[in-house]
C-alpha positions in Angstrom: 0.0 0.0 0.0 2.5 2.7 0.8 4.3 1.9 -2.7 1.2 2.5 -4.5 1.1 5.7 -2.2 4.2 6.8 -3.6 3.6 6.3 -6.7 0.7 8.8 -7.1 3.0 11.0 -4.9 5.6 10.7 -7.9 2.6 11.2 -10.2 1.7 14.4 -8.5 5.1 15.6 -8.3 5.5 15.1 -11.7 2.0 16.7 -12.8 3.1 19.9 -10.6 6.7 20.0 -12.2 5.4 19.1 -15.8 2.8 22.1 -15.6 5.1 24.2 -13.3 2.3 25.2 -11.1 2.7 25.7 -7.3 -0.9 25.1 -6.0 -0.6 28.7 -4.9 1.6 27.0 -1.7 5.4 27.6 -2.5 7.1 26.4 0.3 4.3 23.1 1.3 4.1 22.0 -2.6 7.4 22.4 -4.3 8.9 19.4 -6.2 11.4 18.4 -3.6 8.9 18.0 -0.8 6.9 15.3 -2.2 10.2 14.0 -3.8 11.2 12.7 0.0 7.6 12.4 0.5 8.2 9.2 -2.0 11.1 9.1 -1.1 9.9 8.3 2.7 7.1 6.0 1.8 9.3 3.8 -0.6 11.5 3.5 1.8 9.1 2.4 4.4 7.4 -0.2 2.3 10.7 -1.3 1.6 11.2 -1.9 5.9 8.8 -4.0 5.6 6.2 -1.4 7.2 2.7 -1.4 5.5 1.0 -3.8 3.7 3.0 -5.7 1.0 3.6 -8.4 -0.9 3.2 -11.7 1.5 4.7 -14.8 1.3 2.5 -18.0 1.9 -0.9 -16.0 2.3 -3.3 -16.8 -0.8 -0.3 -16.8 -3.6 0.0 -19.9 -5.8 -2.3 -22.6 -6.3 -2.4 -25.2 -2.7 -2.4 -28.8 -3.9 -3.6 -31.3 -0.9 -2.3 -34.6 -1.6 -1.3 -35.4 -5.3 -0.2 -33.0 -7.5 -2.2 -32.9 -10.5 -0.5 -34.4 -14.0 2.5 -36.0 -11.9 1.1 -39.3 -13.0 
């Protein structure tokens, strides 16, 4: 979850650089802000904080017993 929150943070950074816009809010908008703002939540979901990618919860197909076409 906070990857996909960075991404749309990137997105919105990029949006206010590509359109060079401020929002009217120089110094709580500018491009560097959210930059660590993304920055800060990749690096979190990369901590392992947040939820993520799981291993062992729903993934994959579960085979009780035999294995299907292992004759």
């Amino acid at each position: 979850m906070l990857a996909i929150a960075a991404a749309i943070v990137f997105g919105f950074a990029l949006l206010l650089d590509l359109f060079d816009t401020d929002l009217g809010a120089p110094d709580l908008f500018n491009w560097n802000t959210l930059v660590l703002i993304g920055l800060t939540l990749l690096a979190l979901y990369l901590a392992g904080i947040g939820s993520g990618p799981r291993n062992g919860t729903g993934s994959g197909r579960r085979f009780y017993g035999r294995r299907p076409g292992r004759g």
